[in-house]
C-alpha positions as CSV (number, residue, x, y, z in Angstrom):
1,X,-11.1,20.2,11.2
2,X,-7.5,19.6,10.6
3,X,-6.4,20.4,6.8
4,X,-4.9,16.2,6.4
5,X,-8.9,15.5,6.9
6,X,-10.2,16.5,4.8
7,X,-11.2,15.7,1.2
8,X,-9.2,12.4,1.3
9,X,-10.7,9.6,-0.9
10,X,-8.4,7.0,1.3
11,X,-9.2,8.1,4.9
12,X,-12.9,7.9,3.3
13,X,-13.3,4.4,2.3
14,X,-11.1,2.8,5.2
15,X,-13.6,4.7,7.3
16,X,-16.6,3.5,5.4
17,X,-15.2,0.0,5.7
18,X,-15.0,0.7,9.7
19,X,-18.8,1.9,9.4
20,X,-19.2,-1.6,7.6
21,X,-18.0,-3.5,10.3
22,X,-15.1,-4.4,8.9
23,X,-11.3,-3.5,8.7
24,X,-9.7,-2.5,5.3
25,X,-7.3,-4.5,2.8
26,X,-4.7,-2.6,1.3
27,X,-3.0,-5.1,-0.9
28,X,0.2,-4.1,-2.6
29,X,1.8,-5.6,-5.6
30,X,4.8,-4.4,-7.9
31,X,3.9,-2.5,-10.8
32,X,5.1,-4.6,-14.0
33,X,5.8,-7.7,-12.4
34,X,5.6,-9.7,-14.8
35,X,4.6,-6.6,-17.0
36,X,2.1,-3.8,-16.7
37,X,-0.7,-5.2,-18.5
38,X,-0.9,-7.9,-15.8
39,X,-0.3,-5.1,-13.7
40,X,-3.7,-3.9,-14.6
41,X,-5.7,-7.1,-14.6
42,X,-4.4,-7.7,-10.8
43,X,-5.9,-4.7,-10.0
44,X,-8.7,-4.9,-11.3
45,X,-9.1,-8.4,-10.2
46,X,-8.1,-7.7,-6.6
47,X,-10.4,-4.7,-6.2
48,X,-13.2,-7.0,-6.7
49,X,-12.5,-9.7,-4.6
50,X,-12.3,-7.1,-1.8
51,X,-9.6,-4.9,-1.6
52,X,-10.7,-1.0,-0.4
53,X,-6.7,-0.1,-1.9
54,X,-4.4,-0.9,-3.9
55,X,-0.8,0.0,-3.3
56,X,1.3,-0.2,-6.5
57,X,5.0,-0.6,-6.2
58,X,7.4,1.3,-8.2
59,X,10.5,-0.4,-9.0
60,X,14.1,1.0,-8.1
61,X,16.7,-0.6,-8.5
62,X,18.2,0.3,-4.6
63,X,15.0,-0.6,-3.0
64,X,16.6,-0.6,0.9
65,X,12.5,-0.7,2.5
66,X,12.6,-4.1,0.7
67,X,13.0,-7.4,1.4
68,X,14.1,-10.4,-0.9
69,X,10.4,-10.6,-2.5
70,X,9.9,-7.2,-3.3
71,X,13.4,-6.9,-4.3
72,X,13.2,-9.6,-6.9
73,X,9.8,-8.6,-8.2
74,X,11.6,-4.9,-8.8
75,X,14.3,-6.3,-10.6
76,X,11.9,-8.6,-13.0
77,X,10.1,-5.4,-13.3
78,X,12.8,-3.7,-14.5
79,X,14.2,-6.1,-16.9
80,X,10.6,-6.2,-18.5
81,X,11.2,-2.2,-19.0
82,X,8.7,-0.7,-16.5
83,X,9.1,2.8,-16.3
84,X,7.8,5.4,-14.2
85,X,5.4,7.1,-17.1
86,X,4.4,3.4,-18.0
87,X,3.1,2.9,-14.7
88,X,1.1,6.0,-14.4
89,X,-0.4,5.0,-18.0
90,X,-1.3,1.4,-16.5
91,X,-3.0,3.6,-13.3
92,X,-5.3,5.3,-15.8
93,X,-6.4,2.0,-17.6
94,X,-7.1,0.3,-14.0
95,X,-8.8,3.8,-13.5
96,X,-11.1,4.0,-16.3
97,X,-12.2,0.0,-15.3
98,X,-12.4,0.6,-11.2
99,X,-12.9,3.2,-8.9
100,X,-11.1,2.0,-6.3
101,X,-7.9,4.1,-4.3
102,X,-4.9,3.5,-5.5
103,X,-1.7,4.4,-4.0
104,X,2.4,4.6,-5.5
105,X,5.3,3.4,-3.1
106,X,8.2,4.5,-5.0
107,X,11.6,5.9,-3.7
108,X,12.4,9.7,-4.3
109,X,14.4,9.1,-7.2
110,X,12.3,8.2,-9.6
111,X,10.1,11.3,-8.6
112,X,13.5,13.4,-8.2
113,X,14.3,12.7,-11.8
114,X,10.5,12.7,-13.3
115,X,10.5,16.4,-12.1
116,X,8.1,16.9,-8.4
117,X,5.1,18.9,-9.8
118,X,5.2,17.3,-13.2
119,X,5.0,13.6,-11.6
120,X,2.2,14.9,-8.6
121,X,0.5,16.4,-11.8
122,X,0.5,13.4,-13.8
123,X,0.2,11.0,-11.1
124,X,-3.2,13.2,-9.7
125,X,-4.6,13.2,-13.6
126,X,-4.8,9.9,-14.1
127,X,-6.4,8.7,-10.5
128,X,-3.3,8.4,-8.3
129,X,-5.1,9.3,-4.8
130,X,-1.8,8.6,-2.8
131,X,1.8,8.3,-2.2
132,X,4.5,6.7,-0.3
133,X,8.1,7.6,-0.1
134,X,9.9,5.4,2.1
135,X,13.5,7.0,1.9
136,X,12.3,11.0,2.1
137,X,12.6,11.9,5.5
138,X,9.2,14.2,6.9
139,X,11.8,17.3,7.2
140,X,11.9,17.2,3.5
141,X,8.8,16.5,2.2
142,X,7.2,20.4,2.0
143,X,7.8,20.4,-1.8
144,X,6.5,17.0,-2.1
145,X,3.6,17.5,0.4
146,X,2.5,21.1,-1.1
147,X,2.4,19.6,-4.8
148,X,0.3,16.8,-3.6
149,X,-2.2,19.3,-1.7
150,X,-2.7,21.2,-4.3
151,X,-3.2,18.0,-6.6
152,X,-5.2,15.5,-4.6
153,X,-2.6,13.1,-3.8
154,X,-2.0,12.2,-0.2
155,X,1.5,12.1,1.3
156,X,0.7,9.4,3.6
157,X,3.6,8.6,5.8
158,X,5.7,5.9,7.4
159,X,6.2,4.9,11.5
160,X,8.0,2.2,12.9
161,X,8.7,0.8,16.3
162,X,11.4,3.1,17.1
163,X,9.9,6.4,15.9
164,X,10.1,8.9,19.0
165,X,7.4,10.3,20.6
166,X,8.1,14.0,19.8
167,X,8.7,12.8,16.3
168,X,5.5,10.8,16.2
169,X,3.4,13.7,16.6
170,X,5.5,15.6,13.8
171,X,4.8,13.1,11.4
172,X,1.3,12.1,12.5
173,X,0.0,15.9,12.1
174,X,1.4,16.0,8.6
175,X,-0.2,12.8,7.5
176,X,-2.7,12.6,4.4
177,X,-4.8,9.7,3.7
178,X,-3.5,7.1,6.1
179,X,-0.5,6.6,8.9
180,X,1.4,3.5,7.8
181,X,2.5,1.8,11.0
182,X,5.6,-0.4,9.9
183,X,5.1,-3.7,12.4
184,X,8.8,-4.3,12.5
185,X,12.1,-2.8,12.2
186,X,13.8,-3.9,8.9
187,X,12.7,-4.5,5.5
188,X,9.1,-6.0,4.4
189,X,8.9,-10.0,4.2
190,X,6.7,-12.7,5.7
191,X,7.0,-13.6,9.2
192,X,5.7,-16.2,11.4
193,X,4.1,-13.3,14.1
194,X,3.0,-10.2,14.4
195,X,5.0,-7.6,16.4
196,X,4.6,-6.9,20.6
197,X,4.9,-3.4,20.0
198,X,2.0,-2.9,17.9
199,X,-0.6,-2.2,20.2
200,X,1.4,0.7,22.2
201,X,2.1,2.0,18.9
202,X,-1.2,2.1,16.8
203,X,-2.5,3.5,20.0
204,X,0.9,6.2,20.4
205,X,-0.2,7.3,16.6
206,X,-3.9,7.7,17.4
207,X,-3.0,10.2,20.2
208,X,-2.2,12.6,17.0
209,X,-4.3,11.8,14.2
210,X,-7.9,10.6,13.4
211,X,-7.2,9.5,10.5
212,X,-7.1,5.7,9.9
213,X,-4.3,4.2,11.2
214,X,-2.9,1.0,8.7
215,X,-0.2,-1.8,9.5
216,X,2.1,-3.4,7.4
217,X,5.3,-5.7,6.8
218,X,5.8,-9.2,8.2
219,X,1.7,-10.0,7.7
220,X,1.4,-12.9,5.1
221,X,-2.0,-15.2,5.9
222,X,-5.2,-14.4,7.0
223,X,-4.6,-15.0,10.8
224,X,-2.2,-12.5,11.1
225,X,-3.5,-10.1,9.3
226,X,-6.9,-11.1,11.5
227,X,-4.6,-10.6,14.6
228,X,-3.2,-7.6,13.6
229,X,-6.5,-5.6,12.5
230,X,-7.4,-5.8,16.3
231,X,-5.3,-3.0,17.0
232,X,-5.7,-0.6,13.7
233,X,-7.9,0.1,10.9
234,X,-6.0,-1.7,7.6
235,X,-3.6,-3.8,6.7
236,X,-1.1,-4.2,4.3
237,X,-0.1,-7.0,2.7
238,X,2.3,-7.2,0.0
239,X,5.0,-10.0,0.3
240,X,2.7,-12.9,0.4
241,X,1.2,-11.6,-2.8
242,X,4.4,-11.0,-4.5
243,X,5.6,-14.3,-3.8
244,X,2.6,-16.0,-5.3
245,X,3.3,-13.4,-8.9
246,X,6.3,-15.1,-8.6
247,X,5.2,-18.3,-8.2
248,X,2.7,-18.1,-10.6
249,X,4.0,-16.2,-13.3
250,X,3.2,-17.4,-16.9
251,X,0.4,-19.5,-15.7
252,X,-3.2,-18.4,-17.3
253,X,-4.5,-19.0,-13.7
254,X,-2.4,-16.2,-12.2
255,X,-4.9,-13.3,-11.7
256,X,-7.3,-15.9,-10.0
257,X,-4.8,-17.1,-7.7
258,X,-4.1,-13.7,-6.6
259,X,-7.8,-12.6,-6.6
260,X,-8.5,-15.9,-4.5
261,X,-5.8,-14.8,-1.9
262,X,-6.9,-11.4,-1.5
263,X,-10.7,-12.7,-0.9
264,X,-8.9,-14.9,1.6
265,X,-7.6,-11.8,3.6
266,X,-10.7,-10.1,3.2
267,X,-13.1,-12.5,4.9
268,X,-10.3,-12.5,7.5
269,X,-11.2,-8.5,8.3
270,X,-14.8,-8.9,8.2
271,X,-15.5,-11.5,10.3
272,X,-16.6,-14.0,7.8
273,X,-15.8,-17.8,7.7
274,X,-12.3,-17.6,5.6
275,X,-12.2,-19.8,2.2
276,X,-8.7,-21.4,1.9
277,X,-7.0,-21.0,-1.8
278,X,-7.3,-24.0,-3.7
279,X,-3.5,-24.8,-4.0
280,X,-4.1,-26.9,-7.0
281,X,-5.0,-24.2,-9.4
């Protein structure tokens, strides 16, 4: 068995899910958006209406993955003074009230500065069962990759439309957790459709890897994320979610707005009849 198989708490539960019938929810939000005590009560919220991961975002303040959504909710994080050891203190409160996976997208950076092994350390003590690194190329990661080995904390890495073949398999055979199929070339945001290219390459991926394969950017409502979980194992949606933060912040109803919209993508990846948000909340 190939070493990124085993003992990973994601490629586990998105399989289990598969078992199940159904195809995992990875939602993702921004970590202190409005602040990290919210932070926590989305998580907690979303992971029981349905989620099988949460993917926390760390905000940077040259976020070039991003688009205008995740952009803003960085810089709102930001002004509300998240910081990097905040964040991994909010992990271990959602961590003592949920057991589900929870990954960090963050830039290098913020790692860079936090020290490598010191933030793998910290990020594996308090429940952190994954990364994502948008802007560290796969040459580069060994530091990065051999901490989180040693730790418990997948490096789980990105593909997009144009990755070439022979690069593919590089990155596919280095994968831990889950391969994170960007839909799209450019920067995450809704979109009215899904990609053309996403079958050839969710199947291009699985030629490499058996781990799970997820997809995300551009997937904002439950028919597209319905129509994309035909040709891979998760989805990712983060925008849509953002966006109602947003739209919602200050509002006492925020956290069941959010948990309401994740149940809606959920029921969208199991089969069942999906519940429309009550836009009146």
């Amino acid at each position: 068995m190939n070493k990124n198989t085993l003992n990973s708490r994601l490629a586990t539960v998105l399989k289990e899910a598969l078992l199940r019938g159904e195809k995992g929810l990875i939602p993702y939000i921004m970590a202190g958006d409005p602040d990290l005590d919210t932070t926590v009560e989305l998580a907690v919220a979303m992971a029981q209406a349905g989620a099988d991961v949460l993917e926390l975002g760390v905000p940077f303040s040259d976020p070039v993955a991003d688009g205008p959504a995740i952009q803003a909710a960085a810089q709102r994080s930001l002004a509300s003074g998240t910081i990097l050891k905040g964040i991994l203190e909010a992990v271990g409160e959602i961590r003592r009230r949920s057991d589900i996976p929870l990954v960090l997208m963050t830039y290098y950076n913020p790692v860079y500065q936090y020290g490598v092994k010191q933030f793998i350390n910290d990020a594996a003590r308090v429940g952190v069962n994954g990364l994502i690194v948008p802007d560290l190329p796969p040459e580069e990661c060994a530091e990065l990759l051999q901490a989180g080995d040693a730790s418990g904390v997948d490096l789980i890495p990105l593909v997009t439309p144009n990755t070439p073949a022979r690069r593919l398999e590089m990155i596919a055979r280095r994968a831990r957790g889950f391969v994170y199929c960007v839909s799209v070339t450019g920067v995450t945001g809704e979109r009215n459709s899904i990609a053309t290219g996403l079958p050839a390459m969710t199947s291009a991926v699985r030629k490499f890897t058996t781990l799970p394969v997820a997809v995300g950017f551009g997937i904002s409502t439950p028919e597209q994320a319905a129509e994309t979980a035909r040709y891979c194992d998760a989805v990712v949606v983060g925008s849509a979610l953002v966006k109602t933060i947003a739209e919602r912040a200050g509002s006492s109803e925020l956290v069941l707005a959010v948990a309401r919209q994740v149940r809606e993508l959920k029921d969208a990846l199991t089969g069942r009849e999906v519940k429309k948000i009550d836009t009146a909340i």
